[in-house]
MARLO-750988 format. One record per residue (C-alpha): residue number from 1; residue in three letters; chain; x, y, z. Coordinates in nm, 3 decimals, decimal comma. Layout:
<recs>
(NUM Ala A (X Y Z))
...
</recs>
This chain:
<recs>
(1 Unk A (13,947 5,702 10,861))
(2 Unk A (13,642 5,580 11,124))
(3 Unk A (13,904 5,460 11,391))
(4 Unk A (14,087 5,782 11,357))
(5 Unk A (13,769 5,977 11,357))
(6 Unk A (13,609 5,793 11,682))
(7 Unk A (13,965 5,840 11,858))
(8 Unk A (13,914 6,222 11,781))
(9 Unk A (13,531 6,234 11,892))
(10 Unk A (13,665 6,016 12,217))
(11 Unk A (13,942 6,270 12,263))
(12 Unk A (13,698 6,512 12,254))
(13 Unk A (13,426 6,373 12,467))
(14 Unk A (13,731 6,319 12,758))
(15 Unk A (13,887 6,680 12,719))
(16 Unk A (13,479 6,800 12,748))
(17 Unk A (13,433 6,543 13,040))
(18 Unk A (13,802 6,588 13,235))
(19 Unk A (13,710 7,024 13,196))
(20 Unk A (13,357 6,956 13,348))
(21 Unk A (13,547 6,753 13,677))
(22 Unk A (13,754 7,060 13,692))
(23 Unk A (13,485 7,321 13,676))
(24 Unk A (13,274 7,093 13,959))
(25 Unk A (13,628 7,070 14,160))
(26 Unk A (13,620 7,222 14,511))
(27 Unk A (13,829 7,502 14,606))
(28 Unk A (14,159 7,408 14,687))
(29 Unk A (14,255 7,501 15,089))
(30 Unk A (14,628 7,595 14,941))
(31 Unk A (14,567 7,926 14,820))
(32 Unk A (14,838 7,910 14,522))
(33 Unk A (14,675 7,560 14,385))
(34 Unk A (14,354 7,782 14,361))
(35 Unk A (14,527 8,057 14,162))
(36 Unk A (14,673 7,804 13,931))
(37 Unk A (14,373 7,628 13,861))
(38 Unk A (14,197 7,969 13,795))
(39 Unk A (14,456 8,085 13,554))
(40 Unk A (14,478 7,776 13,390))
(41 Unk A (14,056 7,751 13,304))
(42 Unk A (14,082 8,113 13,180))
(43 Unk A (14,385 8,024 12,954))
(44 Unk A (14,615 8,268 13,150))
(45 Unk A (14,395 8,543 13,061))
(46 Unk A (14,559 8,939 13,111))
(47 Unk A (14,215 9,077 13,235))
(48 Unk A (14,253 8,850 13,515))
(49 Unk A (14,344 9,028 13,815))
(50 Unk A (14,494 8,837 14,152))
(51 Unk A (14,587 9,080 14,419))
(52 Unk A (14,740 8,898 14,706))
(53 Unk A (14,783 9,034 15,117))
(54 Unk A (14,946 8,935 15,415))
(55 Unk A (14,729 8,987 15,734))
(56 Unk A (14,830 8,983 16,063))
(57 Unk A (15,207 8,925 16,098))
(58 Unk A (15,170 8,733 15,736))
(59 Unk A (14,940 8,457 15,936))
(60 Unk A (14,691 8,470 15,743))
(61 Unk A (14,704 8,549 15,306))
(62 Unk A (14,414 8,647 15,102))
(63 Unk A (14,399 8,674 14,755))
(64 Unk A (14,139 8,920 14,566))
(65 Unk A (14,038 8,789 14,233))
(66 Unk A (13,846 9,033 13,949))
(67 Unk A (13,815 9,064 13,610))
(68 Unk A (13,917 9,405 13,435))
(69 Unk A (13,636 9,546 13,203))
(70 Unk A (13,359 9,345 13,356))
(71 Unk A (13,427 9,543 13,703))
(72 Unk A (13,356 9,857 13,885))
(73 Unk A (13,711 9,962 13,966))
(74 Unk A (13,587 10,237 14,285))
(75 Unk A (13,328 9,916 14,375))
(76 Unk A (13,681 9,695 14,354))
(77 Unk A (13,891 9,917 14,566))
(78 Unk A (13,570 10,008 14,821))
(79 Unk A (13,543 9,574 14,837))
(80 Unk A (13,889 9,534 14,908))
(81 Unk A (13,937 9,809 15,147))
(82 Unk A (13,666 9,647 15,355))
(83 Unk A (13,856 9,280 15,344))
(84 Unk A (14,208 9,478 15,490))
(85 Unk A (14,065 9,684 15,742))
(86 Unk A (14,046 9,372 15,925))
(87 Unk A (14,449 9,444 15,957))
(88 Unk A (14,427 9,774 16,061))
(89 Unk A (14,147 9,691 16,343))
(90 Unk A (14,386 9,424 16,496))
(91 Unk A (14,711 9,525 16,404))
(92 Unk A (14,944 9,522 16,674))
(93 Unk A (14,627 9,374 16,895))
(94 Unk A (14,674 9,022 16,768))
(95 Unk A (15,036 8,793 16,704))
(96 Unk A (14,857 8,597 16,470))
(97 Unk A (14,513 8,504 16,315))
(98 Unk A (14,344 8,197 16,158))
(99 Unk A (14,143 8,207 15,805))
(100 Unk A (13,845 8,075 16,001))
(101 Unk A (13,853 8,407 16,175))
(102 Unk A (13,978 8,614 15,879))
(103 Unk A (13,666 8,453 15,672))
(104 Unk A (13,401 8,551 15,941))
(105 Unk A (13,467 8,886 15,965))
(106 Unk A (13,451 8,937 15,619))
(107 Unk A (13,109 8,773 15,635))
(108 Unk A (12,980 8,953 15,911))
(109 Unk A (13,171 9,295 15,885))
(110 Unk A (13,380 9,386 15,605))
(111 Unk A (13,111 9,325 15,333))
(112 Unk A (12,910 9,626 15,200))
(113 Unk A (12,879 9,591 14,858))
(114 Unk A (12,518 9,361 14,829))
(115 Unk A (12,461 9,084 14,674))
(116 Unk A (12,742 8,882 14,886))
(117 Unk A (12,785 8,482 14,870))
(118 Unk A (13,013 8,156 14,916))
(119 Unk A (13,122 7,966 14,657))
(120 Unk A (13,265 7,636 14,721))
(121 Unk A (13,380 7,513 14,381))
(122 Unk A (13,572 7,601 14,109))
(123 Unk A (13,216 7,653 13,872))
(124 Unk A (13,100 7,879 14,105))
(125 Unk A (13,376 8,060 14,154))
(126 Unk A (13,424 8,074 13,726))
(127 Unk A (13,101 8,185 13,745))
(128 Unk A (13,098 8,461 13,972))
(129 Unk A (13,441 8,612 13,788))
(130 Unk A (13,275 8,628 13,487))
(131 Unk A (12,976 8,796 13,595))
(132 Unk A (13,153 9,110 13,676))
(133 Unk A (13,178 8,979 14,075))
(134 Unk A (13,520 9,015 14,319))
(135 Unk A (13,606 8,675 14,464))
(136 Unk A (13,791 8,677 14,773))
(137 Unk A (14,001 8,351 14,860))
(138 Unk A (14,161 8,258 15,215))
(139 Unk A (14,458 8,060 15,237))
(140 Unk A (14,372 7,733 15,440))
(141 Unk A (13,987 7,801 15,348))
(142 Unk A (13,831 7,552 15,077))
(143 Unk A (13,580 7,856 15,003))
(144 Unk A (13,595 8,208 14,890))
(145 Unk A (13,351 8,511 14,939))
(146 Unk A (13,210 8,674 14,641))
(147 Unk A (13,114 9,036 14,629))
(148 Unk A (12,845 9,250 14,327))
(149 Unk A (13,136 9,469 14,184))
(150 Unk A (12,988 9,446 13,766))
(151 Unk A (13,031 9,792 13,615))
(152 Unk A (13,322 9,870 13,358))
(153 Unk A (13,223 10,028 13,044))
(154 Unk A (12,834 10,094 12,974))
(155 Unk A (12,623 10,264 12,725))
(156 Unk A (12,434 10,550 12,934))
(157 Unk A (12,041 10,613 12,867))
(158 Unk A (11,979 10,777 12,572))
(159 Unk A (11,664 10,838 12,352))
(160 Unk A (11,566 10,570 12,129))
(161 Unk A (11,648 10,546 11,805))
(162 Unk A (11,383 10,256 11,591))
(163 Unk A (11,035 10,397 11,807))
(164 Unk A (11,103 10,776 11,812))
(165 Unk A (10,828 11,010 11,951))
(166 Unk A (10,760 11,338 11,950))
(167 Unk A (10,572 11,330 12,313))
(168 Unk A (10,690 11,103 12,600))
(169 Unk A (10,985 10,990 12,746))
(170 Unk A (11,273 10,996 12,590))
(171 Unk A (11,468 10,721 12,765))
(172 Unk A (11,549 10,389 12,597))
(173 Unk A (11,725 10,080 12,698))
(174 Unk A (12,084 9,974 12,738))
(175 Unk A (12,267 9,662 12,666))
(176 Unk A (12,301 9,648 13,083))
(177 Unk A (12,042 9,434 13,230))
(178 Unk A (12,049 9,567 13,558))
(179 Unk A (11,969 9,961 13,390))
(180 Unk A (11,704 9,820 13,199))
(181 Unk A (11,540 9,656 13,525))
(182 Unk A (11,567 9,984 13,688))
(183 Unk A (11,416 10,202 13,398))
(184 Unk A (11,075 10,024 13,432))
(185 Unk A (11,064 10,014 13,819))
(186 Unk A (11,100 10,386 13,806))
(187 Unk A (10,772 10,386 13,666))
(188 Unk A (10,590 10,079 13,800))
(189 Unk A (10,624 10,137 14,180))
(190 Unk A (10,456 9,874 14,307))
(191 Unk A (10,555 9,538 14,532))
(192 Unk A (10,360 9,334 14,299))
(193 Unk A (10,603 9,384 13,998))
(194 Unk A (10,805 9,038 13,994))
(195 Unk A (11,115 8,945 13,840))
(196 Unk A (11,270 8,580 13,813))
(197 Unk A (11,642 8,530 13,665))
(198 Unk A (11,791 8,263 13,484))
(199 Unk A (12,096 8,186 13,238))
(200 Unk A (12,035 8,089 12,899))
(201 Unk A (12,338 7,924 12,663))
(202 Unk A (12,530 7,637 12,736))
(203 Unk A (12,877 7,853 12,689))
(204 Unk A (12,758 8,268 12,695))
(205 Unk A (12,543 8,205 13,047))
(206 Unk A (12,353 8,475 12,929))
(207 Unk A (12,145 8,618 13,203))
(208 Unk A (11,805 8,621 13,139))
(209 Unk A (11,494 8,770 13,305))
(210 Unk A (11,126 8,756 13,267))
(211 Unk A (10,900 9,066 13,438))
(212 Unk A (10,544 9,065 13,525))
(213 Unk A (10,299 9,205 13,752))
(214 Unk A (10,173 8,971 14,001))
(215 Unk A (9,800 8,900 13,983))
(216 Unk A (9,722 9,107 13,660))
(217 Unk A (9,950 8,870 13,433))
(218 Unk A (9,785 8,517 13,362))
(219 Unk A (9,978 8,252 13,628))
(220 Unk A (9,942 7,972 13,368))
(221 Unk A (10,069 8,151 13,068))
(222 Unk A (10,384 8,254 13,313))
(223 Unk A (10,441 7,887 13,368))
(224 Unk A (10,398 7,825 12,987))
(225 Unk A (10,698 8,057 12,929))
(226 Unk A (10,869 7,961 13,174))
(227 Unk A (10,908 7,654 13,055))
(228 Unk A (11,028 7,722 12,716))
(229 Unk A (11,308 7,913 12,815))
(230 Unk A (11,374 7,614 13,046))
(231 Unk A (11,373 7,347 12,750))
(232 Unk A (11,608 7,603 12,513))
(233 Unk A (11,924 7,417 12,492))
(234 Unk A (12,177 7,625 12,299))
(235 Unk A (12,553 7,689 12,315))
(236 Unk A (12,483 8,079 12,294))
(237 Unk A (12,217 8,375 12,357))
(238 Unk A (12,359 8,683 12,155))
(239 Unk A (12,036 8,882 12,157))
(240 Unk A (11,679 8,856 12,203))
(241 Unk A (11,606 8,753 11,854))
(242 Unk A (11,760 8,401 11,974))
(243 Unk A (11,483 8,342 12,251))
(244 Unk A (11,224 8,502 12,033))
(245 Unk A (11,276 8,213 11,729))
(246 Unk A (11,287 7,977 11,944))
(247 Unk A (10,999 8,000 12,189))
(248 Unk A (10,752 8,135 11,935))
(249 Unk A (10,417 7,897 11,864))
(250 Unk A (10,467 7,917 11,476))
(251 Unk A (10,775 7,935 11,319))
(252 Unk A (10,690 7,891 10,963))
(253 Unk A (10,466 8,185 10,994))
(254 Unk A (10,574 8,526 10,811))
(255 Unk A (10,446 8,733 11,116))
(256 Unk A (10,621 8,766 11,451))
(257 Unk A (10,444 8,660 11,746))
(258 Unk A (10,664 8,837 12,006))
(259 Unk A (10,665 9,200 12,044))
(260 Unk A (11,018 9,382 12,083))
(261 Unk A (11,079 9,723 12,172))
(262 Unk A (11,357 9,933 12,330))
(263 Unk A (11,151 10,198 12,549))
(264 Unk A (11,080 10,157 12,885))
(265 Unk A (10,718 10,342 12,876))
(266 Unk A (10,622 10,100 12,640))
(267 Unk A (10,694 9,775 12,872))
(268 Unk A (10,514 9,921 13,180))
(269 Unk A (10,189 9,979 13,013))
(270 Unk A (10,233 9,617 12,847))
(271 Unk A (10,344 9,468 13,188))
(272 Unk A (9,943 9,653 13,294))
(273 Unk A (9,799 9,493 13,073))
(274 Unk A (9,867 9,137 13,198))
(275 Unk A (10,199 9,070 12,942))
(276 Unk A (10,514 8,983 13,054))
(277 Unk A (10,859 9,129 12,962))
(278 Unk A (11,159 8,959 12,905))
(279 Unk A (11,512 9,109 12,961))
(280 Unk A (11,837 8,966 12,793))
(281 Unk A (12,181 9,093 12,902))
(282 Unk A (12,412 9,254 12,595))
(283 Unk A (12,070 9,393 12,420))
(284 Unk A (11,849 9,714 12,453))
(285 Unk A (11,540 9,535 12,303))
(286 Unk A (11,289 9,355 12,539))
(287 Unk A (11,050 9,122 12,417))
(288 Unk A (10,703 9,146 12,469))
(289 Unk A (10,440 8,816 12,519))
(290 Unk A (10,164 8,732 12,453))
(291 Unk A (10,118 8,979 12,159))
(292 Unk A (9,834 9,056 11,908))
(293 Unk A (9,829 9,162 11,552))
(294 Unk A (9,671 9,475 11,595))
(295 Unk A (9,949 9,558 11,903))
(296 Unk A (10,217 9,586 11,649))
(297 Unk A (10,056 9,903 11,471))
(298 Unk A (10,011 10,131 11,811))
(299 Unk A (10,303 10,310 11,955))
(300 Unk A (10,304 10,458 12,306))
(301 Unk A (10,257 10,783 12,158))
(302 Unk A (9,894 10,686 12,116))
(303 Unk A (9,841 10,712 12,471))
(304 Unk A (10,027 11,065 12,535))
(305 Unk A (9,818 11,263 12,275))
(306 Unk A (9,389 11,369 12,236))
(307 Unk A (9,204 11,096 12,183))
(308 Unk A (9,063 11,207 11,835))
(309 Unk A (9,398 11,260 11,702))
(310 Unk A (9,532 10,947 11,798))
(311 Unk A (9,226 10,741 11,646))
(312 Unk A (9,302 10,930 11,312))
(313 Unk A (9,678 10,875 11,329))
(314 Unk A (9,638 10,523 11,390))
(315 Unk A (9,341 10,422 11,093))
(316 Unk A (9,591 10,624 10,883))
(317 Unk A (9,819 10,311 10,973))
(318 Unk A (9,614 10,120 10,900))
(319 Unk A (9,528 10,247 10,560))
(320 Unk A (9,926 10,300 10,523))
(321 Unk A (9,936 9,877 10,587))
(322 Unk A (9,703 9,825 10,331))
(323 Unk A (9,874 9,998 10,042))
(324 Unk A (10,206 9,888 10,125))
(325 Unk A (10,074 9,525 10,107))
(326 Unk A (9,864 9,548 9,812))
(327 Unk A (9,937 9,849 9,637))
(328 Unk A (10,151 9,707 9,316))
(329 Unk A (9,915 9,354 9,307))
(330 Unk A (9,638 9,601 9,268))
(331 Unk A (9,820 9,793 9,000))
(332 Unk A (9,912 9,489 8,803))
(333 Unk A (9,546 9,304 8,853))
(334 Unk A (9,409 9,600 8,702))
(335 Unk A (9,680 9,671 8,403))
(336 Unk A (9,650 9,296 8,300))
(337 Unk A (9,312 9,211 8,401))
(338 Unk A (9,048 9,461 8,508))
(339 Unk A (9,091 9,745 8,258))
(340 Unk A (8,776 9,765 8,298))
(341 Unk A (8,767 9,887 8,658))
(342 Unk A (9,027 10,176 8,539))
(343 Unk A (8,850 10,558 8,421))
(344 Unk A (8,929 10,580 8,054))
(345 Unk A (9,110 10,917 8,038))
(346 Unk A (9,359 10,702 8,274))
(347 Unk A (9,321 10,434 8,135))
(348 Unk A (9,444 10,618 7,818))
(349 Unk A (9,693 10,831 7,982))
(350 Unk A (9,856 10,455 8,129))
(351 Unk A (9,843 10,318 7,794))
(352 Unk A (10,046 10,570 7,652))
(353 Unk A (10,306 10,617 7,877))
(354 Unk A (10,387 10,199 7,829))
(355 Unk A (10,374 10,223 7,534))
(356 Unk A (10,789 10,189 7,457))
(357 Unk A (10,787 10,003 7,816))
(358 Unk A (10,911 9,656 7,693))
(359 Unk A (10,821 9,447 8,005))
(360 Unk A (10,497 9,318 8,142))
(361 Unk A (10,390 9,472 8,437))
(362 Unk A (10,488 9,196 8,677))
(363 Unk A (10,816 9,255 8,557))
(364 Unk A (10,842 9,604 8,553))
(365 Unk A (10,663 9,638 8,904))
(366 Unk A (10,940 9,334 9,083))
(367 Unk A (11,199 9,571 8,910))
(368 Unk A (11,153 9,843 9,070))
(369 Unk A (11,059 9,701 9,396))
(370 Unk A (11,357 9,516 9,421))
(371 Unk A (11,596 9,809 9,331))
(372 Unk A (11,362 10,008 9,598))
(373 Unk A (11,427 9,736 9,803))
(374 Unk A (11,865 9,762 9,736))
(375 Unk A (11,876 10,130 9,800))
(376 Unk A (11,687 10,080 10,136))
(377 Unk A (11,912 9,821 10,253))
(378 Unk A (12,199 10,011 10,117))
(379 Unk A (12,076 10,308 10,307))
(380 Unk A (12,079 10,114 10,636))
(381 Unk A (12,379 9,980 10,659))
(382 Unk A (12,616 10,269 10,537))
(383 Unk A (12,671 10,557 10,819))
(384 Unk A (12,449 10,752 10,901))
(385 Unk A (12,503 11,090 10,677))
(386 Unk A (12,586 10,928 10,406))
(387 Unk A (12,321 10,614 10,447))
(388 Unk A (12,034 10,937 10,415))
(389 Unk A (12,250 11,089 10,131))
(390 Unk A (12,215 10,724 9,891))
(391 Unk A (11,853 10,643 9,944))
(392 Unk A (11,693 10,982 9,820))
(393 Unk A (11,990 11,094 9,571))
(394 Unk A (11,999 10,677 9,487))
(395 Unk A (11,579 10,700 9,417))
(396 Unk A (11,577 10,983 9,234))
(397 Unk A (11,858 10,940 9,011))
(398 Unk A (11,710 10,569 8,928))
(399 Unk A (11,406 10,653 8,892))
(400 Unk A (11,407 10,940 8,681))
(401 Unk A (11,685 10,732 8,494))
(402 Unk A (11,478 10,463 8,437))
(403 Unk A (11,171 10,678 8,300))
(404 Unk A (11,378 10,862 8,090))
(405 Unk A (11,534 10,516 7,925))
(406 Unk A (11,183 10,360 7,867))
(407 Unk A (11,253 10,067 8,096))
(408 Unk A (10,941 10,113 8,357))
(409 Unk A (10,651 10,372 8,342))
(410 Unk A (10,600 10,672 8,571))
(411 Unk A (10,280 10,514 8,723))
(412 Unk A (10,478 10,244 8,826))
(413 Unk A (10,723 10,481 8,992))
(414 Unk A (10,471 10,679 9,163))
(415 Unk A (10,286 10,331 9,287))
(416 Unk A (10,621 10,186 9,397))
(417 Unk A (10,719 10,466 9,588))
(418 Unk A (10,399 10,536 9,734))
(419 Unk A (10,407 10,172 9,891))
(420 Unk A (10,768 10,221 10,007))
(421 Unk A (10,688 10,492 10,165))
(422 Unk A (10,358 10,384 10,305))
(423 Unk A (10,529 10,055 10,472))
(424 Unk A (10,800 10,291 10,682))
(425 Unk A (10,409 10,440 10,871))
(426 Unk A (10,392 10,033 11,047))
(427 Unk A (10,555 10,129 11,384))
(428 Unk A (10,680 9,778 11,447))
(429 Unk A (10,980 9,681 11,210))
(430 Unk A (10,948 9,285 11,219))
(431 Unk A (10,578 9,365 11,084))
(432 Unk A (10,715 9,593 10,855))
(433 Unk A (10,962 9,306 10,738))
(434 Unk A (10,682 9,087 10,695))
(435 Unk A (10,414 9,273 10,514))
(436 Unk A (10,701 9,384 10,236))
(437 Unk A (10,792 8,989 10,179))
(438 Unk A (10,444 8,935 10,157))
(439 Unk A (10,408 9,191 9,884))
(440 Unk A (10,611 8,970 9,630))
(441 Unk A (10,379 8,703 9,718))
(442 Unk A (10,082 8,886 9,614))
(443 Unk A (10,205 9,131 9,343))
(444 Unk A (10,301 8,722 9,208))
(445 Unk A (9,933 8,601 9,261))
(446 Unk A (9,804 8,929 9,069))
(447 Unk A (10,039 8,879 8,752))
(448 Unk A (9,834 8,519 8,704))
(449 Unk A (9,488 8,522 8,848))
(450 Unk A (9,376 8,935 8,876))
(451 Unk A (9,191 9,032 9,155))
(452 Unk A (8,993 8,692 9,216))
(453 Unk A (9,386 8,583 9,309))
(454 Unk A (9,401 8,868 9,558))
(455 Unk A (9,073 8,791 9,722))
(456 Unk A (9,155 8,401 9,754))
(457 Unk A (9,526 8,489 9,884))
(458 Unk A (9,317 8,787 10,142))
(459 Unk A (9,108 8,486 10,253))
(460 Unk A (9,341 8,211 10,337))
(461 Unk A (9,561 8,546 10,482))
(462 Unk A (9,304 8,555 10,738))
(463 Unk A (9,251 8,238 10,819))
(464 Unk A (9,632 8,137 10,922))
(465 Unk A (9,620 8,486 11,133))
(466 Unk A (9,301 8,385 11,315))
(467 Unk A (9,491 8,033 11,374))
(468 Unk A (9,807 8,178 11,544))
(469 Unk A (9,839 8,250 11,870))
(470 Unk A (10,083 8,385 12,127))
(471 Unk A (10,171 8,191 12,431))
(472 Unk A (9,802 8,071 12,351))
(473 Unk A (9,658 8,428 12,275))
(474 Unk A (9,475 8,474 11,971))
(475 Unk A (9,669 8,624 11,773))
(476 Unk A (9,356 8,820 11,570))
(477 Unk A (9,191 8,937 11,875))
(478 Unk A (8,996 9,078 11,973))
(479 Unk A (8,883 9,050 11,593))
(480 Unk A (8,868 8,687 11,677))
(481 Unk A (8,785 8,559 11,891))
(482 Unk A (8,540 8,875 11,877))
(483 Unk A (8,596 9,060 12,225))
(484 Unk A (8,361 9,425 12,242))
(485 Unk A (8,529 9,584 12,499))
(486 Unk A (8,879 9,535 12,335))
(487 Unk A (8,754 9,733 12,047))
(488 Unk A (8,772 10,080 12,224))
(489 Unk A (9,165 10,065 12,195))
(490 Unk A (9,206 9,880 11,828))
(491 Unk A (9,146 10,053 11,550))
(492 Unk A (9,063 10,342 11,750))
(493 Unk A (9,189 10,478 12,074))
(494 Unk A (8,880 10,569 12,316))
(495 Unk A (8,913 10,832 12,560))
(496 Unk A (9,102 10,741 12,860))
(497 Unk A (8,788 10,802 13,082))
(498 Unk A (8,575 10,514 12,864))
(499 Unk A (8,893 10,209 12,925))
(500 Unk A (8,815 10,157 13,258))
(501 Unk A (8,871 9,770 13,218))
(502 Unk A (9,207 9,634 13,094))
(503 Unk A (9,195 9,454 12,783))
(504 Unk A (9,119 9,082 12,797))
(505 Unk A (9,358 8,873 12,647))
(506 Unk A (9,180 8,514 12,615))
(507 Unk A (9,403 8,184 12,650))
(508 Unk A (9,341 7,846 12,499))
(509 Unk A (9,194 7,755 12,852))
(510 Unk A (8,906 8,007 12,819))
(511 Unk A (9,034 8,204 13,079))
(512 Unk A (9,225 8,578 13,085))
(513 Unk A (9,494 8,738 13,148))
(514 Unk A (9,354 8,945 13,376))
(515 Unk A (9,293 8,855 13,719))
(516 Unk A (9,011 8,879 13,905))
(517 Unk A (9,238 9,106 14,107))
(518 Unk A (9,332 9,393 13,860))
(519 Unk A (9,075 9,288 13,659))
(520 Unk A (8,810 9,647 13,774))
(521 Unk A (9,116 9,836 13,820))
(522 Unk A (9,121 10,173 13,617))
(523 Unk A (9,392 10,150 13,361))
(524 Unk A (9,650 10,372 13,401))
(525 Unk A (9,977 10,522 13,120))
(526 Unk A (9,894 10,193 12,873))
(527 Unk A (10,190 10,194 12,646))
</recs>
């Protein structure tokens, strides 16, 4: 069984090593032994497309090469129609032609497109199919041309659909990289705004690229992301979520340390604040680093509304986190523990309505969080109109169901519902994911040790937030580290006219994101 077994990982390891020496081959000068080899790595593949042309008295033969779906079709035909009117400028002019001639006038004429290159070996020419590109190969020429023709199918710009608001844009991201790109350049129209690309994923290439404004962003906490997503070595990058697992500082930690968000409003006023975007090809969310805790509980709509009604939207989030993380542990400390702490007449009223309740609290609280829990999952993943039909029909049938059966009480009803509903107010939906895992934890704590559990669990809460960080951010500031200034746009939102400063984000080195540079600079849209 071992000899067999090594044979097969040998096997292996030479099929993986003789396909590498054929990727890093060079393009063959016989124009048929290049086809071949091309339609042999792509397993004979029908999207492949090989359009072949006689120039010149049939001198010279060139070959277009595409990929249907991945491709422009009118950026195709406008590509090739620039290759063949080399024929009809010298037809008739010229008895024949040779590909070294053919070849530069494609360079230095017939090429419109953008984005134009050589490739010299098999890889790159792989590469360049499968990137949406037209390859153009010249018989008796070891290298082809390669022309921008990625289009085919695409999601247009629509409005977003997890951070809706009422005032704003209303444009969101698509799963095309390029669009994205161009969304935040529309409204960041400034030379300084830099982008650097990469590929990501041993076998998707995913194309990868990280945004920032050049001196407002932090230059050493661009070359501490940078190299993470250099050291990620990993067969595939589907979405976001895979870079954001990987590269985060903490990944035992319930909270996320990345931000993500799908509008385009919301990256430039990040990318002004000194953060830096990333953009992955296939996905409409962008990632957002460094990030704070406080960041993930203001919304761009903030910004585009009075000042006063902002700051009372936003404490009411606040409030709204609270409940939703300790509502039910508060119910069940003071049921079991505190009755104390409880009016009588309620106290009364409470008593009497468990009184044919056969569970515990605990027990009847984790009930009907989890079945709270079922019918919002439920909700999510069936369509759309029916999804919204199953979670309110779905609560109110179980709940009243429930009451009416003696199984939990209505307090507990009203206090589970009133925390459901409280945790859909946190803007972000990773924090929202976190804070209602973390409400087992506590409503747990509560059933054993009261409210002296809840104020031990609060503590040591604290503590691991204030000992995260973000690409070496704080994660709690500017809480702490305690930063003044930040506090006009935390739990509040300042007038516009008072944040003349941008916020200071404060790295393990002591210094900030903010440059010396941008550092005075008014701030302009911030979200």
């Amino acid at each position: 069984m071992d000899n067999r077994t090594q044979q097969s990982a040998d096997a292996a390891q030479t099929a993986g090593s003789t396909s590498q020496q054929a990727n890093n081959a060079p393009i063959s000068t016989q124009l048929e032994e290049t086809i071949r080899m091309i339609q042999a790595r792509l397993g004979n593949s029908p999207d492949l497309v090989v359009r072949t042309y006689d120039l010149i008295n049939r001198s010279a033969r060139v070959a277009a090469v595409y990929m249907t779906g991945i491709t422009d079709r009118g950026m195709v035909e406008d590509f090739i129609s620039h290759v063949m009117s080399f024929q009809a400028l010298n037809d008739g002019a010229m008895l024949a032609v040779t590909p070294e001639e053919v070849h530069s006038y494609i360079k230095e004429n017939a090429l419109s497109i953008g984005k134009e290159k050589l490739v010299k070996d098999i890889n790159g020419l792989l590469e360049a199919l499968l990137s949406g590109d037209t390859v153009i190969l010249i018989n008796g020429l070891g290298e082809g041309v390669s022309g921008s023709t990625c289009g085919g199918e695409v999601r247009p710009v629509t409005e977003a659909g997890t951070q809706v608001a009422i005032r704003g844009s209303k444009e969101s991201f698509t799963e095309t990289i390029s669009t994205n790109i161009a969304l935040v350049r529309k409204i960041i129209k400034n030379p300084d705004l830099w982008t650097e690309t990469m590929k990501l994923g041993d076998i998707t290439h995913t194309d990868i690229t990280i945004m920032y404004i050049h001196g407002v962003a932090d230059e050493e906490t661009i070359k501490v992301f940078k190299k993470k997503l250099q050291e990620i070595k990993v067969d595939s990058i589907l979405e976001s979520g895979y870079i954001e697992q990987i590269v985060e500082d903490n990944k035992y930690s319930p909270f996320p340390t990345l931000y993500n968000t799908e509008r385009p409003d919301s990256v430039a006023g990040n990318l002004l604040d000194g953060r830096i975007a990333i953009f992955v090809d296939g996905t409409p969310f962008v990632l957002i680093a460094p990030t704070t805790f406080f960041m993930f509980f203001h919304t761009v709509e903030d910004y585009y509304q009075r000042y006063d009604i902002s700051s009372l939207i936003r404490m009411l989030r606040f409030v709204c986190l609270i409940i939703s993380m300790y509502g039910p542990a508060i119910f069940v400390a003071a049921l079991n523990f505190h009755q104390e702490m409880i009016p009588t007449p309620l106290l009364i009223n409470l008593a009497s309505q468990r009184e044919g309740v056969p569970f515990p609290a605990f027990v009847e609280a984790v009930m009907m969080e989890i079945t709270f829990e079922i019918i919002r999952e439920a909700g999510v993943r069936m369509p759309s109109p029916i999804g919204q039909t199953v979670s309110i029909i779905g609560g109110l049938v179980l709940g009243t169901a429930a009451v009416q059966a003696g199984i939990v009480s209505p307090a507990m009803v009203i206090v589970v519902s009133l925390t459901g509903i409280s945790s859909f107010a946190t803007p972000a939906f990773n924090m929202a994911l976190s804070i209602r895992m973390l409400r087992f934890v506590i409503m747990g704590i509560a059933a054993f040790m009261g409210l002296y559990g809840i104020a031990i669990f609060t503590i040591m809460l604290i503590a691991h937030l204030c000992s995260l960080r973000s690409l070496g951010v704080p994660y709690m500031i500017p809480m702490g580290p305690f930063v003044p200034e930040n506090l006009k746009d935390t739990f509040i939102r300042s007038p516009i006219s008072f944040m003349k400063l941008r916020k200071r984000l404060q790295t393990n080195t002591g210094s900030t994101s903010a440059s010396p540079k941008g550092a005075s600079k008014r701030k302009s849209d911030e979200r």
